[in-house]
N, C-alpha and C positions, 0 to 999 in steps of 0.2 A: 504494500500500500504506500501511498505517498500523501502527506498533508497537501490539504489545499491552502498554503500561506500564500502562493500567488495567484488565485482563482482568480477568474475575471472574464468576464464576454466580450471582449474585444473586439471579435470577426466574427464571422458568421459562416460554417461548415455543417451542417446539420438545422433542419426545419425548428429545432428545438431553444436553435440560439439568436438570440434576439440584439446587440449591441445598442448600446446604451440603457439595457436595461438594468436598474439599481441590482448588484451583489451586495450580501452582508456577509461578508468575508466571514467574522466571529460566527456567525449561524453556521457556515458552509464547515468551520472546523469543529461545531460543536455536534453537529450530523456525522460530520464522517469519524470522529473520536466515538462514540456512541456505536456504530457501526465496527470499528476497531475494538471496542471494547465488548460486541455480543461475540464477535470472535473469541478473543482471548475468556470469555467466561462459557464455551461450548467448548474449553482446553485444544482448540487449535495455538499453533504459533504464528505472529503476524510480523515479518519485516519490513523496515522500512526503505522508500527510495529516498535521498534527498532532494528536497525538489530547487529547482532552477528556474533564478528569475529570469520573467520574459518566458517563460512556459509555464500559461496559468490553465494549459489543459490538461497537466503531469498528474493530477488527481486523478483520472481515469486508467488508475494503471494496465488495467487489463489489456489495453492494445499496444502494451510492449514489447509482447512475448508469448510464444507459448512454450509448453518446458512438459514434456514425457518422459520418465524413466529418466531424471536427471540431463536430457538432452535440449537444449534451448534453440529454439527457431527463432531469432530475431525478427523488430518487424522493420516494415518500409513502408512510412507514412504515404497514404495520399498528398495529402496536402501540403505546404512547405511551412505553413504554422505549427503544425507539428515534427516534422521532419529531425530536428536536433532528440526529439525526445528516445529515438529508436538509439543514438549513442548512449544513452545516460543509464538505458536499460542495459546494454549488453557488457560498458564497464561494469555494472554491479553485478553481473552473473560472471566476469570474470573475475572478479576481486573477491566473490564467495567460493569461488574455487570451485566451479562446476567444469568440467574437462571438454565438454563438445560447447560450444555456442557459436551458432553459425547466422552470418551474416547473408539475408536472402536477397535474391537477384532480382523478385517481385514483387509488388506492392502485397501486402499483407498487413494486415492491421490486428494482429495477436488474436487474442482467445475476444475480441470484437467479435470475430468473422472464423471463427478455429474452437469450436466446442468438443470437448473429450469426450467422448463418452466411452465408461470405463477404462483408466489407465492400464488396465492389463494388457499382458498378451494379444487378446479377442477381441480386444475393442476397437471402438472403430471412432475419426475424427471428422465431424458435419463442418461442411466447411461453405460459408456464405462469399455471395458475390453480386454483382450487380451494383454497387452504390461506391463501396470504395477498392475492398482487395481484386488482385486480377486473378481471372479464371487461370493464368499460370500457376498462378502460387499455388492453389491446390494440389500439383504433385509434385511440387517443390516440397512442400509439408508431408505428403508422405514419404517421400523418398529420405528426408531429413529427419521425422520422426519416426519412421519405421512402422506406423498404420494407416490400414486404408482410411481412405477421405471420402466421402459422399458428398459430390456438388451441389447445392441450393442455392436459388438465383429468388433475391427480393424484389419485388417493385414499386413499396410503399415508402418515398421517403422518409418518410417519420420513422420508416423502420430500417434504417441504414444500415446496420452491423446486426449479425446473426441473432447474437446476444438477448438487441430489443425485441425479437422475435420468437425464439426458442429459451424455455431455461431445462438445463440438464439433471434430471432431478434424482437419480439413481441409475446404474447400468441400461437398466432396463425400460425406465419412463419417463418421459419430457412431459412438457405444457409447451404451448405453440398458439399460434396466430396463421389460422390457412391464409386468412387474406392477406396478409405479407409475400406470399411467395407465388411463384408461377404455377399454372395447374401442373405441369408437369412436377414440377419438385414437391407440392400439396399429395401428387400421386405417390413417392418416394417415401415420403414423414410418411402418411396413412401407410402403405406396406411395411414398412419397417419398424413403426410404431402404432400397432392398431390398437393398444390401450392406450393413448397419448391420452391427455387431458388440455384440452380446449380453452382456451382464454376466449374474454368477449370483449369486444372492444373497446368496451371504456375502462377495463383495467388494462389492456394495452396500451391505452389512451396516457395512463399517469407512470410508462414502462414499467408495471405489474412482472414483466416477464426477465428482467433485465435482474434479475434472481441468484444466491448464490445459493446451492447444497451443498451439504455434506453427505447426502443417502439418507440421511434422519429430521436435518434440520434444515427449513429451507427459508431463508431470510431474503426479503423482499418488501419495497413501498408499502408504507404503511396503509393510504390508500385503494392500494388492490384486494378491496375484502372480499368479493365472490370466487377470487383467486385462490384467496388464502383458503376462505373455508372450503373448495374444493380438495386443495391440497393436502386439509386435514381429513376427510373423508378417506382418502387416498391410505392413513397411516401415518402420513409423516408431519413433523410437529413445526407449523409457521410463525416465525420471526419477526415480526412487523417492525421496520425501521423510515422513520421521518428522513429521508431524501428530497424535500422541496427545493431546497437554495442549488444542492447542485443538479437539479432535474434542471437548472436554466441552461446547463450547459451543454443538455441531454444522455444523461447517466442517473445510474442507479447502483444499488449494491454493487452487481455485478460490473460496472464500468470502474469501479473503484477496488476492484480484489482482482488480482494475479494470481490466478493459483498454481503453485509450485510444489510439481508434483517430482521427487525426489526418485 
């Protein structure tokens, strides 16, 4: 994770960012500290990036990286507002002493556009496109992390990166948004996942889906309550975290958790 002590809407790269609209920097840390802290009391470990002024979109870490079996696939920002943030990531997975981190040749925006599912052996990585990573990267990331990829192509701007679209919720079951994706790819999630659970649009609407699990615990906008209580019917036990300030920048839990998978 990375504090948001430089947050701010500056530009505009996503439907969700608006410039010149008032941040309250102090709210924006007191969310994501709160969020850091349901972490560490569900006994995960949370490290931190340092963040860098003049990158006040470094709160979203998740699109730095994604990281299998200790192996780091760097990203390659779209955009040149973020573009410095893909170094800041890949010195800290050097200087933690992780042995593979590899620098991609294709635009890829991390675990944004690159969802695990299952770090095992047999799992496989959903991997989104259409708004920012290129259809390359996709087997750029398996060939670098060593599991298949399954393509899914979005067309709802608001749903830019995979993430705001699918949350990964165990091995076995996602939550999703059909209308984010082409039928073709709508055809793929339904075969693959014919128990999915379904989001409706207006908790896709406050990114309900934009979700972090653990397989038990699944933390997500506070918000998305038809989400949540679906979720709980499901088994698994919902999290509800206040992400309003930095929802201006279009994130959620999951745009702000890296998960480093060892």
């Amino acid at each position: 994770m990375c504090p948001p002590v430089h947050f701010a809407v500056e530009y505009a790269i996503n439907p969700w960012m608006h410039p010149g609209v008032p941040v309250d920097r102090g709210l924006a840390l007191a969310q994501w500290d709160a969020l850091r802290r349901t972490y560490l009391g569900l006994g995960h470990r949370v490290d931190l990036l340092e963040p860098v002024p003049g990158l006040p979109d470094m709160v979203y870490a998740a699109n730095g990286a994604t990281v299998v079996g200790g192996v780091v696939l760097g990203a390659r920002f779209r955009h040149g507002e973020r573009a410095a943030e893909a170094v800041a990531h890949r010195e800290w997975f050097h200087a933690a002493g992780f042995p593979r981190v590899v620098e991609p040749q294709f635009v890829n925006e991390g675990e944004g556009d690159l969802l695990v599912v299952d770090p095992g052996p047999g799992g496989v990585v959903l991997a989104g496109t259409g708004f920012r990573t290129d259809p390359r990267a996709h087997a750029e990331a398996a060939a670098v992390l060593g599991r298949p990829v399954v393509s899914l192509e979005l067309v709802d701007p608001r749903y830019y990166h995979l993430d705001t679209a699918v949350a990964v919720l165990d091995a076995a079951t996602i939550a999703w948004l059909p209308e984010a994706f082409t039928p073709a790819s709508q055809a793929v999630l339904r075969e693959r996942f014919p128990d999915a659970l379904v989001a409706d649009m207006g908790d896709a609407a406050v990114l309900g889906l934009n979700a972090v699990s653990d397989g038990r615990h699944v933390v997500l906008p506070t918000p998305a309550t038809r989400l949540a209580a679906a979720i709980a019917e499901r088994g698994f036990t919902p999290l509800p975290v206040d992400m309003s300030e930095l929802l201006k920048g279009g994130g959620g839990p999951k745009c702000c958790t890296l998960e480093v998978r060892a």
